[in-house]
Short mmCIF file of the C-alpha atoms (twelve columns), coordinates in Angstrom:
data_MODEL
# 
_entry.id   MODEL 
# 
loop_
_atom_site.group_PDB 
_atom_site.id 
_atom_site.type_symbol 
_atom_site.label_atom_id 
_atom_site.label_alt_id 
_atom_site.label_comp_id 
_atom_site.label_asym_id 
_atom_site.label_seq_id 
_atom_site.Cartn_x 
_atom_site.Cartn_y 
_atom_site.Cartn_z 
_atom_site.pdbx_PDB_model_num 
ATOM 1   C CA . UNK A 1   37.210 -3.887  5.759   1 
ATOM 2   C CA . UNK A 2   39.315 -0.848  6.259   1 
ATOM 3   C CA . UNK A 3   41.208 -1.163  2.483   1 
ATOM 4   C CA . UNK A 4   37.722 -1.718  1.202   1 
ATOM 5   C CA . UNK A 5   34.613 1.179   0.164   1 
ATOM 6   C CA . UNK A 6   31.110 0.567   0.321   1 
ATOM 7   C CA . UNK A 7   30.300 -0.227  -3.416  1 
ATOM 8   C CA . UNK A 8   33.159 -3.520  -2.768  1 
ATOM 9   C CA . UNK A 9   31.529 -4.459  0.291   1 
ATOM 10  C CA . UNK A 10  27.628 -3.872  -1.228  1 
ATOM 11  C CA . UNK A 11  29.122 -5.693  -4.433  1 
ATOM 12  C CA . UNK A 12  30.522 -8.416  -2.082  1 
ATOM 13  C CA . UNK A 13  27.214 -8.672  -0.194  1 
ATOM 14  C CA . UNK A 14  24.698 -9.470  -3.781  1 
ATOM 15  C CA . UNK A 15  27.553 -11.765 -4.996  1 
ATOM 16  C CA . UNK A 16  27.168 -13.933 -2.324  1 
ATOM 17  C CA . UNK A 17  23.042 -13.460 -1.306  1 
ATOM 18  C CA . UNK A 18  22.085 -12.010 -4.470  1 
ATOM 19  C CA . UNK A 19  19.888 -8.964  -5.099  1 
ATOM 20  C CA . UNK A 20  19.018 -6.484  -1.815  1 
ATOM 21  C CA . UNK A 21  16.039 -4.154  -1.897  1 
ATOM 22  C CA . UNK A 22  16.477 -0.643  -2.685  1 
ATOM 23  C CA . UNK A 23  16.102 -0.237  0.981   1 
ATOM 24  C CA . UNK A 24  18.828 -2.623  2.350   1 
ATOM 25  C CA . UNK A 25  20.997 -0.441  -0.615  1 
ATOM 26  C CA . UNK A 26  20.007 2.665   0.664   1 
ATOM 27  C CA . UNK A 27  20.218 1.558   4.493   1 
ATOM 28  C CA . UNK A 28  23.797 0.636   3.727   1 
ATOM 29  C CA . UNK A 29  24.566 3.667   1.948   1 
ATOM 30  C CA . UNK A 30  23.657 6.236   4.442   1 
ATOM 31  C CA . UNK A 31  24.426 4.524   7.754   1 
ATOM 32  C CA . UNK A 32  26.920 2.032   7.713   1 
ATOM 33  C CA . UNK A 33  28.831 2.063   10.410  1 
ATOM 34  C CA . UNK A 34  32.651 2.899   8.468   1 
ATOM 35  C CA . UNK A 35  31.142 3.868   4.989   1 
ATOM 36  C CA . UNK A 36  27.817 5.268   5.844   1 
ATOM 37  C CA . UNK A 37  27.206 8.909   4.756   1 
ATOM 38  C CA . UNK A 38  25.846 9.979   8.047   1 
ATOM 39  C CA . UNK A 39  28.619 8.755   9.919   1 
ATOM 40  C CA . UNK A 40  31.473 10.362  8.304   1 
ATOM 41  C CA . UNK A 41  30.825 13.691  7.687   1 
ATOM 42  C CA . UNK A 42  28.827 17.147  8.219   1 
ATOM 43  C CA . UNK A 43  26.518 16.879  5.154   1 
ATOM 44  C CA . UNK A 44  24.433 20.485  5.895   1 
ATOM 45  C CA . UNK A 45  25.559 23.984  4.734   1 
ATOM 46  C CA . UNK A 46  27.120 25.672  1.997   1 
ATOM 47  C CA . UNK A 47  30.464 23.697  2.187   1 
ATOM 48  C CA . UNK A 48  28.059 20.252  2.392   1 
ATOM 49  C CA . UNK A 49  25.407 18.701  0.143   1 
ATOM 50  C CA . UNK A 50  22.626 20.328  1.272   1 
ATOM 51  C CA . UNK A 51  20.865 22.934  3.497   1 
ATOM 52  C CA . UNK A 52  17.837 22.366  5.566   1 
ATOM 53  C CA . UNK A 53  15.374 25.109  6.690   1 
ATOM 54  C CA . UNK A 54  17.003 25.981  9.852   1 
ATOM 55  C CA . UNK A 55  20.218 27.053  8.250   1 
ATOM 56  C CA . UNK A 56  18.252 29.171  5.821   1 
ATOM 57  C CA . UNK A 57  16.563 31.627  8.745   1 
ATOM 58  C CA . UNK A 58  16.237 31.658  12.333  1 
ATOM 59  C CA . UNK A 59  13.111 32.697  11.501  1 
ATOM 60  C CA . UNK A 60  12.449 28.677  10.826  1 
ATOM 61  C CA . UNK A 61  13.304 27.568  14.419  1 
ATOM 62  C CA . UNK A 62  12.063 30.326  16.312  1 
ATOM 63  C CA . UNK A 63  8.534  29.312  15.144  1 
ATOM 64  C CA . UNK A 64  8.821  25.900  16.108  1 
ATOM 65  C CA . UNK A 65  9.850  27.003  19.592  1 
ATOM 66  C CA . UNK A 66  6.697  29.344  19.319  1 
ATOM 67  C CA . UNK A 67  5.063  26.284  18.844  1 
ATOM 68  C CA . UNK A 68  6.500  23.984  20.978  1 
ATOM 69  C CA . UNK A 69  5.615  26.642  24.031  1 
ATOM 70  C CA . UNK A 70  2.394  26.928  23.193  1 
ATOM 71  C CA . UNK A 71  1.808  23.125  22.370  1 
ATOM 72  C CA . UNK A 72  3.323  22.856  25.622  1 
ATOM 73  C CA . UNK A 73  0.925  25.296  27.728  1 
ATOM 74  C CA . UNK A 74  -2.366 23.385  26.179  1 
ATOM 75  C CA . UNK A 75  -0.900 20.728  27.053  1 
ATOM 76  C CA . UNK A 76  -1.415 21.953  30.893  1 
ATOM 77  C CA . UNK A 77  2.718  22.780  31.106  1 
ATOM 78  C CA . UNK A 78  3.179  19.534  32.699  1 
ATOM 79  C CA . UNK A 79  6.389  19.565  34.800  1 
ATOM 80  C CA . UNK A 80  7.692  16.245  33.271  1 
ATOM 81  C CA . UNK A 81  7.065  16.980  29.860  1 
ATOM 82  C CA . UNK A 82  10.822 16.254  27.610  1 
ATOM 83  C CA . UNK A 83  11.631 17.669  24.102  1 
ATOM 84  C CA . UNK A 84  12.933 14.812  21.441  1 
ATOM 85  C CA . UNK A 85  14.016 15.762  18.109  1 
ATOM 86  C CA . UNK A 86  14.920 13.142  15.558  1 
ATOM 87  C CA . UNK A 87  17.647 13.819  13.449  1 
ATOM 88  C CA . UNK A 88  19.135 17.088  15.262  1 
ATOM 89  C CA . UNK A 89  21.805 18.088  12.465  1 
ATOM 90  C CA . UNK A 90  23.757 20.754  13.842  1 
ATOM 91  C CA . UNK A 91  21.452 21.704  17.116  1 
ATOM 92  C CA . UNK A 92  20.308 24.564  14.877  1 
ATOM 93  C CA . UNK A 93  16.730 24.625  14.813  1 
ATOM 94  C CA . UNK A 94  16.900 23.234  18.425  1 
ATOM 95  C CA . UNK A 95  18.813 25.732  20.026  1 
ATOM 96  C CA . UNK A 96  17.015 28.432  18.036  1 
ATOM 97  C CA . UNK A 97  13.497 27.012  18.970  1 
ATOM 98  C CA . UNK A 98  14.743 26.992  22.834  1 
ATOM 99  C CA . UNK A 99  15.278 30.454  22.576  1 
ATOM 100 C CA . UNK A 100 12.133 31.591  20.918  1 
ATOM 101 C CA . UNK A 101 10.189 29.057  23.807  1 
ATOM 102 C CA . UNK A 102 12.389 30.500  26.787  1 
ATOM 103 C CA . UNK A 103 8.901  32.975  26.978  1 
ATOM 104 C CA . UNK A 104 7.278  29.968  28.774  1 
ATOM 105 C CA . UNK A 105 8.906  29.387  32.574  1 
ATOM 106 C CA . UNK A 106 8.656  25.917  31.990  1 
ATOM 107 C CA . UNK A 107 11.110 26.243  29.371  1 
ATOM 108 C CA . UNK A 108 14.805 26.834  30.404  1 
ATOM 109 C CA . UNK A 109 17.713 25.162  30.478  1 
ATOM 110 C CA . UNK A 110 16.447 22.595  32.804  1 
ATOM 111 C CA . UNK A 111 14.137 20.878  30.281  1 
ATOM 112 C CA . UNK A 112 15.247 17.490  29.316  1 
ATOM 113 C CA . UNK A 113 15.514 17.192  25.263  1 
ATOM 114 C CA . UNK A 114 16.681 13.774  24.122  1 
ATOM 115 C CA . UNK A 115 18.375 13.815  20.776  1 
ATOM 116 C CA . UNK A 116 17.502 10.607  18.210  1 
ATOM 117 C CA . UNK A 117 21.195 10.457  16.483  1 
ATOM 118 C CA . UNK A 118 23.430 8.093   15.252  1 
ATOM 119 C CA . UNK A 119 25.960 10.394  13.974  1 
ATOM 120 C CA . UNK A 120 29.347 10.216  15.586  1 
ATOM 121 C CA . UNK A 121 30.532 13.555  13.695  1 
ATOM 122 C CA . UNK A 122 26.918 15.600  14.483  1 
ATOM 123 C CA . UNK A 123 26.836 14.640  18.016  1 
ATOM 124 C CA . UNK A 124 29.536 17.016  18.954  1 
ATOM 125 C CA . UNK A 125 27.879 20.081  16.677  1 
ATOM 126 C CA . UNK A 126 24.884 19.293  18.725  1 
ATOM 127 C CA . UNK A 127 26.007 19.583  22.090  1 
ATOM 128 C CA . UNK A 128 28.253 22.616  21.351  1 
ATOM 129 C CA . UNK A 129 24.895 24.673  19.700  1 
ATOM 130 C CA . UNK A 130 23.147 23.231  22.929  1 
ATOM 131 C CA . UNK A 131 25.827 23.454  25.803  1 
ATOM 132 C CA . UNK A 132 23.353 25.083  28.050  1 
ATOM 133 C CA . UNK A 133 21.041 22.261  27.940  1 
ATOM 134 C CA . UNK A 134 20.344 19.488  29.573  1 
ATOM 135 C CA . UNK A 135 20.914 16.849  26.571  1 
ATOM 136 C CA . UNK A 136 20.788 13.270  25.964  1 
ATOM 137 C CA . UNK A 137 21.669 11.224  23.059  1 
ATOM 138 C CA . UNK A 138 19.826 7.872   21.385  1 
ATOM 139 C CA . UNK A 139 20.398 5.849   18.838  1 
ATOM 140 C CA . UNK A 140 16.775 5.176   18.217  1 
ATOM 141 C CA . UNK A 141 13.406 6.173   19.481  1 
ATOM 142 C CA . UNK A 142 12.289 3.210   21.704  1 
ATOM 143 C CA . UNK A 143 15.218 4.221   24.335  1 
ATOM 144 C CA . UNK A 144 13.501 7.408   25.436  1 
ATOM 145 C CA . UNK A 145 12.101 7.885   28.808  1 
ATOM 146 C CA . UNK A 146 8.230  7.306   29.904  1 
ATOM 147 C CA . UNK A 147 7.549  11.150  29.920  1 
ATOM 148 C CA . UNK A 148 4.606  13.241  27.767  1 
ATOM 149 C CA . UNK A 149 6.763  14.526  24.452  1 
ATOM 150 C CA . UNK A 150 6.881  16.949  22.497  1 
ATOM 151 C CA . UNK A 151 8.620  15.423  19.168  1 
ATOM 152 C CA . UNK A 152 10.173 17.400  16.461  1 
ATOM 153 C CA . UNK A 153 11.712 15.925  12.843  1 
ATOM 154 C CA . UNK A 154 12.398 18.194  10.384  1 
ATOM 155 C CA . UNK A 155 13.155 16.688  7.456   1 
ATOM 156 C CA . UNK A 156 14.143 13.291  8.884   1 
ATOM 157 C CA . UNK A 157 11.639 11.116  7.457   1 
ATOM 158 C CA . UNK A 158 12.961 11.717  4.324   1 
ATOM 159 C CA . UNK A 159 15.885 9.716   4.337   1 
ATOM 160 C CA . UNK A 160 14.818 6.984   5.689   1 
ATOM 161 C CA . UNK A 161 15.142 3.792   3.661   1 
ATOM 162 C CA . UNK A 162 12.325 3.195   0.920   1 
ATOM 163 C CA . UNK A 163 11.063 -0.092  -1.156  1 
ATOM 164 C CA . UNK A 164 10.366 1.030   -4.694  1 
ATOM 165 C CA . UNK A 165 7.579  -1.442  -6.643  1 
ATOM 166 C CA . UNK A 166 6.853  -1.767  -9.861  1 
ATOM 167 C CA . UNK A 167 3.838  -2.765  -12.005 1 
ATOM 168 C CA . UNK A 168 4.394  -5.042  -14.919 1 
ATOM 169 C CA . UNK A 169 2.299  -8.246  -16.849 1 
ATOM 170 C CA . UNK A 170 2.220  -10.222 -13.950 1 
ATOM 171 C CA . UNK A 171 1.542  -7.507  -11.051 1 
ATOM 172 C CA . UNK A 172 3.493  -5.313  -8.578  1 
ATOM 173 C CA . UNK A 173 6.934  -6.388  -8.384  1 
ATOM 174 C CA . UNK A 174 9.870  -4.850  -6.110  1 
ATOM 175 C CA . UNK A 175 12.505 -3.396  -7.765  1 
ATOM 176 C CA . UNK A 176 16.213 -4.618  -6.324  1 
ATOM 177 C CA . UNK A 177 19.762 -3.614  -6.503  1 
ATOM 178 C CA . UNK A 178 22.124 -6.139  -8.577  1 
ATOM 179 C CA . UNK A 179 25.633 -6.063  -9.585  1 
ATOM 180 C CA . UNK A 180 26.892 -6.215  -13.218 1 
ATOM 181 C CA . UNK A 181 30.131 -7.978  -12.999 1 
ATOM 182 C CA . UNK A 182 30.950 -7.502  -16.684 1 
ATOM 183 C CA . UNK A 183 30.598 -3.196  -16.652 1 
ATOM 184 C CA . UNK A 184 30.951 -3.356  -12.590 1 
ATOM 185 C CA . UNK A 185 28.112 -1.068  -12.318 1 
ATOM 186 C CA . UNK A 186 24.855 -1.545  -9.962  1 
ATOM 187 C CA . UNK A 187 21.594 -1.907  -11.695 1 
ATOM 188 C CA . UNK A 188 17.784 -2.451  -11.168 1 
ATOM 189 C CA . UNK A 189 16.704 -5.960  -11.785 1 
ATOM 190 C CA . UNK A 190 12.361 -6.712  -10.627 1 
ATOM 191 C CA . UNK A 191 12.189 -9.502  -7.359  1 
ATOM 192 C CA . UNK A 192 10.120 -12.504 -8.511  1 
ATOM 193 C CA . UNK A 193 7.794  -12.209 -5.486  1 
ATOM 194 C CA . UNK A 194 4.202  -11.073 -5.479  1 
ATOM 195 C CA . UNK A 195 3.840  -7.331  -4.096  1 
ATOM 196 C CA . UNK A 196 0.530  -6.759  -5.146  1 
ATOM 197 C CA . UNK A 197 -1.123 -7.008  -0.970  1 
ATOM 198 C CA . UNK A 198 1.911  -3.911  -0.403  1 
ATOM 199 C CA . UNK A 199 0.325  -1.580  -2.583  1 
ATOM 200 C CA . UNK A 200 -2.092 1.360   -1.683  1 
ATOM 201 C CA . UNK A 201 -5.722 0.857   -3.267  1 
ATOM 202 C CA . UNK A 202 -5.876 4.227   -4.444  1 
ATOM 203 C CA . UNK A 203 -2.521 3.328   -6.808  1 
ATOM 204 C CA . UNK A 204 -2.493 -0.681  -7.090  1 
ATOM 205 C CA . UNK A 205 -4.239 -0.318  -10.483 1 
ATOM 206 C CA . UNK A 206 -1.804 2.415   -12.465 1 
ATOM 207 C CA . UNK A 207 -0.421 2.136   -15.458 1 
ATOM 208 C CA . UNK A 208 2.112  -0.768  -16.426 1 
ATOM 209 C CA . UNK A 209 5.533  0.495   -15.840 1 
ATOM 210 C CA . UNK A 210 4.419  2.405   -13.057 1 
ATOM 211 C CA . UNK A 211 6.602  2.793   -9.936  1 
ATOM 212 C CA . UNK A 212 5.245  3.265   -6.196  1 
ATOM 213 C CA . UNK A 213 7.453  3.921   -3.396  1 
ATOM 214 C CA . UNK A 214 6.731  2.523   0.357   1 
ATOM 215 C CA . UNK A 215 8.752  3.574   3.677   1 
ATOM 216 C CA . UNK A 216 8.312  1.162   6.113   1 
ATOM 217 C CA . UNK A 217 10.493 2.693   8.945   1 
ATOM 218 C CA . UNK A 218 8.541  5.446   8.284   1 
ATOM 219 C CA . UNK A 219 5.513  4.035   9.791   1 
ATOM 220 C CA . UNK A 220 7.183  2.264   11.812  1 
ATOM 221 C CA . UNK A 221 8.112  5.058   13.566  1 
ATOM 222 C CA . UNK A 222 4.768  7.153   13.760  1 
ATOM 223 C CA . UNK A 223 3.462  4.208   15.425  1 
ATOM 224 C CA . UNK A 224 6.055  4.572   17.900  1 
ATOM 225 C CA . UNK A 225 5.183  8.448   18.271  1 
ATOM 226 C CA . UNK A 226 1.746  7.108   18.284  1 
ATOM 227 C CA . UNK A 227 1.737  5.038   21.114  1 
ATOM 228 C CA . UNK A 228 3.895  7.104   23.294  1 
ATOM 229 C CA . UNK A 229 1.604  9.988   22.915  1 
ATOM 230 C CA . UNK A 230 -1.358 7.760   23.304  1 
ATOM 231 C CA . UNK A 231 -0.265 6.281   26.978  1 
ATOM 232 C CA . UNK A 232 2.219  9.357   28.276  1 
ATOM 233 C CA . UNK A 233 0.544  12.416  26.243  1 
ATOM 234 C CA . UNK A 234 2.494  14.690  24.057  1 
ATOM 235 C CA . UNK A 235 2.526  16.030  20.611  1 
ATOM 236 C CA . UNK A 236 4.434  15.390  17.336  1 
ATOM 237 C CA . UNK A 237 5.469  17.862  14.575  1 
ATOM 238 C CA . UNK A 238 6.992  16.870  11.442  1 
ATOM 239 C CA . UNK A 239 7.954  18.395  8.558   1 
ATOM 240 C CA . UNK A 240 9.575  16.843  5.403   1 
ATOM 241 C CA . UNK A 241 8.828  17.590  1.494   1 
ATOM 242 C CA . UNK A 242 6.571  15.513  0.090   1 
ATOM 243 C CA . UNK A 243 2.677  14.684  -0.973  1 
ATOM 244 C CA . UNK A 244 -0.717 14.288  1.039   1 
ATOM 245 C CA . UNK A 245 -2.008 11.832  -0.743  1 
ATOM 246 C CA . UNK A 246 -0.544 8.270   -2.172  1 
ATOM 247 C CA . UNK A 247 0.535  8.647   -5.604  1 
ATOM 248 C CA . UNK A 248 3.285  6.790   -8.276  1 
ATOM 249 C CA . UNK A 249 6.618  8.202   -8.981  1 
ATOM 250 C CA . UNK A 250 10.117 7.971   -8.364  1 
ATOM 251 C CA . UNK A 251 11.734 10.505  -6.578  1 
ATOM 252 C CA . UNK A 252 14.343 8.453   -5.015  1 
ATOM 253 C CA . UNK A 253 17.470 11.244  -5.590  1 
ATOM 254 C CA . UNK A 254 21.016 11.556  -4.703  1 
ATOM 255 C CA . UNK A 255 21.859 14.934  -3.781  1 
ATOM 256 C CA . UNK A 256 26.184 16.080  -3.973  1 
ATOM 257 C CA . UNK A 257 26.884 19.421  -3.943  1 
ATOM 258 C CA . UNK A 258 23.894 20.783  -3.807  1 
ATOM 259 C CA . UNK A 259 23.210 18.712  -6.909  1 
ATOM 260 C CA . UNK A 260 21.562 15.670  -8.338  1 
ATOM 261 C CA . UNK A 261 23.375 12.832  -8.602  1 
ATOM 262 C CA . UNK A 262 23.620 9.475   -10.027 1 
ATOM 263 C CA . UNK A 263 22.172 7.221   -6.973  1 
ATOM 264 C CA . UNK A 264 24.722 4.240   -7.561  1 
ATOM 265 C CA . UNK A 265 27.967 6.320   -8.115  1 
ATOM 266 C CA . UNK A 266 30.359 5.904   -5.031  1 
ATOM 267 C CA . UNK A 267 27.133 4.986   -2.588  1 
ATOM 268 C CA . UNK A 268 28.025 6.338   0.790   1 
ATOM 269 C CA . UNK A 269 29.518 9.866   -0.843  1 
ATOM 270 C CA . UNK A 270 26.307 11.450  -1.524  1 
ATOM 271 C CA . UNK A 271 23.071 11.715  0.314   1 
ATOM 272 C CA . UNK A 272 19.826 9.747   -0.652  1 
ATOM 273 C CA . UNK A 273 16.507 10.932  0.045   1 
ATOM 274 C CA . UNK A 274 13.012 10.495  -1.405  1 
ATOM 275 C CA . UNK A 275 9.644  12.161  -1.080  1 
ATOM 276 C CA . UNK A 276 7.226  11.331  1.609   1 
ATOM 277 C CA . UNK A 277 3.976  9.942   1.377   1 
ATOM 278 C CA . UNK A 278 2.344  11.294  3.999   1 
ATOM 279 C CA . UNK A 279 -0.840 9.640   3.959   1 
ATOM 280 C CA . UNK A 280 -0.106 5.917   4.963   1 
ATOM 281 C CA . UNK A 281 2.007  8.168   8.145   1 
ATOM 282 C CA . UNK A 282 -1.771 10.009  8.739   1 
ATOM 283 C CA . UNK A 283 -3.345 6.325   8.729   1 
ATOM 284 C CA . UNK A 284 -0.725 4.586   11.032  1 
ATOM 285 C CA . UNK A 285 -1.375 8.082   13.793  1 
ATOM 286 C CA . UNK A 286 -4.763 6.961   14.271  1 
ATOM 287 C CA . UNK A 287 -4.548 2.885   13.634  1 
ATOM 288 C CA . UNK A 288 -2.528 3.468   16.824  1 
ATOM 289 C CA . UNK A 289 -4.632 5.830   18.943  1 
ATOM 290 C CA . UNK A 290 -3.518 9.224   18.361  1 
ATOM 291 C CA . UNK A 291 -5.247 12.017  16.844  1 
ATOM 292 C CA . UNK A 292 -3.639 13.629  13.048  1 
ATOM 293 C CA . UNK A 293 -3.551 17.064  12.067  1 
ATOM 294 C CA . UNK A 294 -2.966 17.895  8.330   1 
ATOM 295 C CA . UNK A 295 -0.497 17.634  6.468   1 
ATOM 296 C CA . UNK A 296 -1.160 21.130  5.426   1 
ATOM 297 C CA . UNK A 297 1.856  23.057  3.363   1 
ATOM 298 C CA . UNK A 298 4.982  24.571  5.206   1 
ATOM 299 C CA . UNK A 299 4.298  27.994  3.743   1 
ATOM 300 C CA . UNK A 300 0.429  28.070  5.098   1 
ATOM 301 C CA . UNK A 301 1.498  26.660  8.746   1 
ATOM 302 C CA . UNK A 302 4.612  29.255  9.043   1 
ATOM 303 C CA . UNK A 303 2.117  31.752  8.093   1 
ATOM 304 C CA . UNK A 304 -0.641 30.941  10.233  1 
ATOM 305 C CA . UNK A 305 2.128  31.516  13.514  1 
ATOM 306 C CA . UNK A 306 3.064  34.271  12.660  1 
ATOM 307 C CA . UNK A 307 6.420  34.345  10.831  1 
ATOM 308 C CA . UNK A 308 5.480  37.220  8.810   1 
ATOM 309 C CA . UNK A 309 5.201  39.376  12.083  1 
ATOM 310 C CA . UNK A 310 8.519  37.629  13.390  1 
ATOM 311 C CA . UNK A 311 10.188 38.915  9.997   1 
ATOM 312 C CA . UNK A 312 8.919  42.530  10.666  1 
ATOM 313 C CA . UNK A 313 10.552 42.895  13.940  1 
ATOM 314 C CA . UNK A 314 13.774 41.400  13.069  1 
ATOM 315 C CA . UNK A 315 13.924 44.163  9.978   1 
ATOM 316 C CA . UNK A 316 13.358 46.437  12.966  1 
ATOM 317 C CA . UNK A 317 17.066 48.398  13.415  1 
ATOM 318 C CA . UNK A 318 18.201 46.156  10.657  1 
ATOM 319 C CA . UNK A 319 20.598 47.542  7.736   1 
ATOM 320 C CA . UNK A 320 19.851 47.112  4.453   1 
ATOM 321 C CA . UNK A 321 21.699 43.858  3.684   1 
ATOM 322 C CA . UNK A 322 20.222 42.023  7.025   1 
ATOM 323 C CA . UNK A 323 16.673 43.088  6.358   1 
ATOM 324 C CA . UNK A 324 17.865 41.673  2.595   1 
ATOM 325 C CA . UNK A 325 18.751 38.291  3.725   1 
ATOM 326 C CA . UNK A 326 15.612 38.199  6.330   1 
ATOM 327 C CA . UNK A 327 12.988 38.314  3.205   1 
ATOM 328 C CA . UNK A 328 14.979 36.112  1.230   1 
ATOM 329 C CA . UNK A 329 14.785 33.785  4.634   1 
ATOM 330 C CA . UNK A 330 11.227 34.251  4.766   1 
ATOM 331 C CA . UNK A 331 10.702 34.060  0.976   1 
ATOM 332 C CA . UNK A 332 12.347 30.260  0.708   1 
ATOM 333 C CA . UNK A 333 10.775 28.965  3.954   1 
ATOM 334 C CA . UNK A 334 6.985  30.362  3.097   1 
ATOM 335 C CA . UNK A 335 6.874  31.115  -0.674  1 
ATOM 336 C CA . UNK A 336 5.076  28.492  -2.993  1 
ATOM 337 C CA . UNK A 337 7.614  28.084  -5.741  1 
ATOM 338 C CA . UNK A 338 10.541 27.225  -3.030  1 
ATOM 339 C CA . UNK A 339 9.910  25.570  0.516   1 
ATOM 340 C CA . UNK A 340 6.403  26.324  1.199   1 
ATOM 341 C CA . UNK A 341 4.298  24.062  -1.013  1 
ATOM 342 C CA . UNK A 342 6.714  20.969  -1.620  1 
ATOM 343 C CA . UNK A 343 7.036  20.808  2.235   1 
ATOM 344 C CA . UNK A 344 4.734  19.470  4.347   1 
ATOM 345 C CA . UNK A 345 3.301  19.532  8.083   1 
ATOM 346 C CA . UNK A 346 1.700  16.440  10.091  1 
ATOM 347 C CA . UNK A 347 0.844  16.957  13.826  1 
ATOM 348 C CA . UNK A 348 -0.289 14.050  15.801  1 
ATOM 349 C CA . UNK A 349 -1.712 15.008  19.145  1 
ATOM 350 C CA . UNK A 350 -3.400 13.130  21.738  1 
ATOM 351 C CA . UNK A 351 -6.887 11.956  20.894  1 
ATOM 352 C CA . UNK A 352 -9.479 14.825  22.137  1 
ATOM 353 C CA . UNK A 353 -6.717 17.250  22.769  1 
ATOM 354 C CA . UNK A 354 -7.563 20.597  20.954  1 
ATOM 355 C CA . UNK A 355 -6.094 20.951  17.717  1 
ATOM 356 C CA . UNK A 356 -2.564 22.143  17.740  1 
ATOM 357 C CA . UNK A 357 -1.234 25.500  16.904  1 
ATOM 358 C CA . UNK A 358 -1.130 26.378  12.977  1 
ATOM 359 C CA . UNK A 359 -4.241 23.861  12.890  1 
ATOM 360 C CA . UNK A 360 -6.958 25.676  14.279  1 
ATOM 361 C CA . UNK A 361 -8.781 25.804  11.218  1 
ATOM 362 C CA . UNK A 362 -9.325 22.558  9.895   1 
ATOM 363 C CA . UNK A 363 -7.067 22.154  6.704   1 
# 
């Protein structure tokens, strides 16, 4: 497999079984295990593919450590209580949010945070931003220990893998990944199975031609959150760009260079991502027990904790260029026509637990 690349081996793979899902495609494409985008390189920053909210201010991770300590002291402070953040990146946001927290006693360097990561090349960013810490790595969520959590994934849900469905004569149908052996190109044939029981009411009857998309590890997951919160306590923040309530579209992208790219060109060489639907993720929170808060927009929850405040006192002493690139922080993170409306907050909590920070007032 080692003189091969992913599109031979994802070629090799629909030759043989024929057409995968979009999500097998995009599974493949972002985490296998020699190809995988995720496990060969450092995607975040200006040299990468993309940047995340972290790595635009510190202003972004200092309020989620505000949060976290103050989630944590409503919580009671309880003495077992772990931090797990899915999909770490660099240990950014972590290590700035442990500073901000350090406020709260029951907050040092002694706190257990368990790291969901299956990066072999992130890993080592992570425990370099967070060599004071007491730090252990999972592959997946199910391997973390029996304590009340406080979970944190910024913009992780994203790119997990997504079925795409669409509507035609017959019904829903689920659009799949072929390969054209005559131009050697991948290309979107419809499944011949029945979809129609996979659809959300509020979009089963759009338009022909219409395309809805459906994350399945996505809910997965929350369910997981769910239940963990729901017999050991905790509380759940994520953040992720996206909508609040099921809709059609395609916004399946591949993102190179801080650019839009073709999805099939050399699959495992650029990153793939697609909106999140956040209400199916609200329904699963309390189908399994927990309470959901939101999802209200990133710029009204920053704004509501205080970043504004936080901005004000880093300008403090500042010179002119810092106190430059702190409002053009705060400006991408909060303002509507760049972070702060396309991004999105959900909090599940605890059923009965008093609503989170940032959702005091019902939104």
């Amino acid at each position: 497999m080692s003189n091969r690349n992913l599109a031979e081996y994802l070629a090799e793979l629909i030759g043989t079984g024929g057409p995968i899902s979009i999500s097998r495609y995009m599974a493949e494409a972002l985490g296998h295990p020699a190809f995988g985008y995720y496990m060969t390189r450092d995607p975040i920053g200006a040299a990468g593919d993309f940047i995340t909210a972290p790595e635009v201010s510190q202003l972004f991770g200092e309020m989620i450590g505000l949060w976290m300590a103050d989630a944590w002291q409503t919580m009671g402070a309880p003495e077992d209580a772990i931090i797990v953040e899915m999909g770490p990146g660099r240990g950014t946001l972590m290590a700035d949010a442990l500073r901000a927290a350090a406020t709260v006693p029951e907050i040092d360097a002694g706190t257990a945070v368990h790291l969901i990561e299956t990066s072999p090349v992130l890993r080592p960013k992570q425990a370099e931003a967070l060599s004071a810490q007491n730090v252990t790595w999972h592959d997946r969520l199910d391997t973390i220990p029996d304590n009340t959590a406080i979970f944190i994934a910024n913009e992780f849900i994203d790119a997990l893998p997504i079925r795409q469905f669409q509507r035609c004569l017959p019904g829903w149908r689920e659009r799949m990944v072929d390969w054209d052996h005559i131009s050697k190109t991948f290309r979107i044939v419809l499944g011949d199975t029945d979809s129609n029981d996979l659809i959300p009411d509020s979009v089963r009857n759009a338009p022909i031609d219409s395309i809805v998309e459906i994350c399945d590890p996505a809910r997965g997951i929350v369910a997981e959150i769910s239940q963990h919160i729901s017999r050991f306590g905790g509380i759940a923040l994520l953040i992720d760009y996206g909508y609040a309530a099921s809709r059609c579209g395609e916004t399946l992208q591949a993102v190179r260079d801080h650019k839009t790219a073709d999805i099939f060109e050399s699959p495992g060489n650029a990153d793939l991502c697609a909106h999140v639907d956040f209400a199916p993720l609200q329904a699963e929170a309390e189908s399994n027990g927990a309470a959901a808060h939101g999802p209200t927009t990133q710029g009204d929850f920053l704004n509501a904790l205080g970043i504004g405040l936080r901005a004000s006192q880093l300008i403090q002493g500042a010179t002119a260029e810092e106190e430059s690139e702190i409002n053009a922080g705060l400006a991408r993170l909060t303002e509507a026509d760049q972070m702060g409306s396309l991004f999105k907050v959900l909090v599940i909590s605890k059923a009965g637990a008093p609503a989170p920070p940032g959702f005091e007032v019902s939104t």
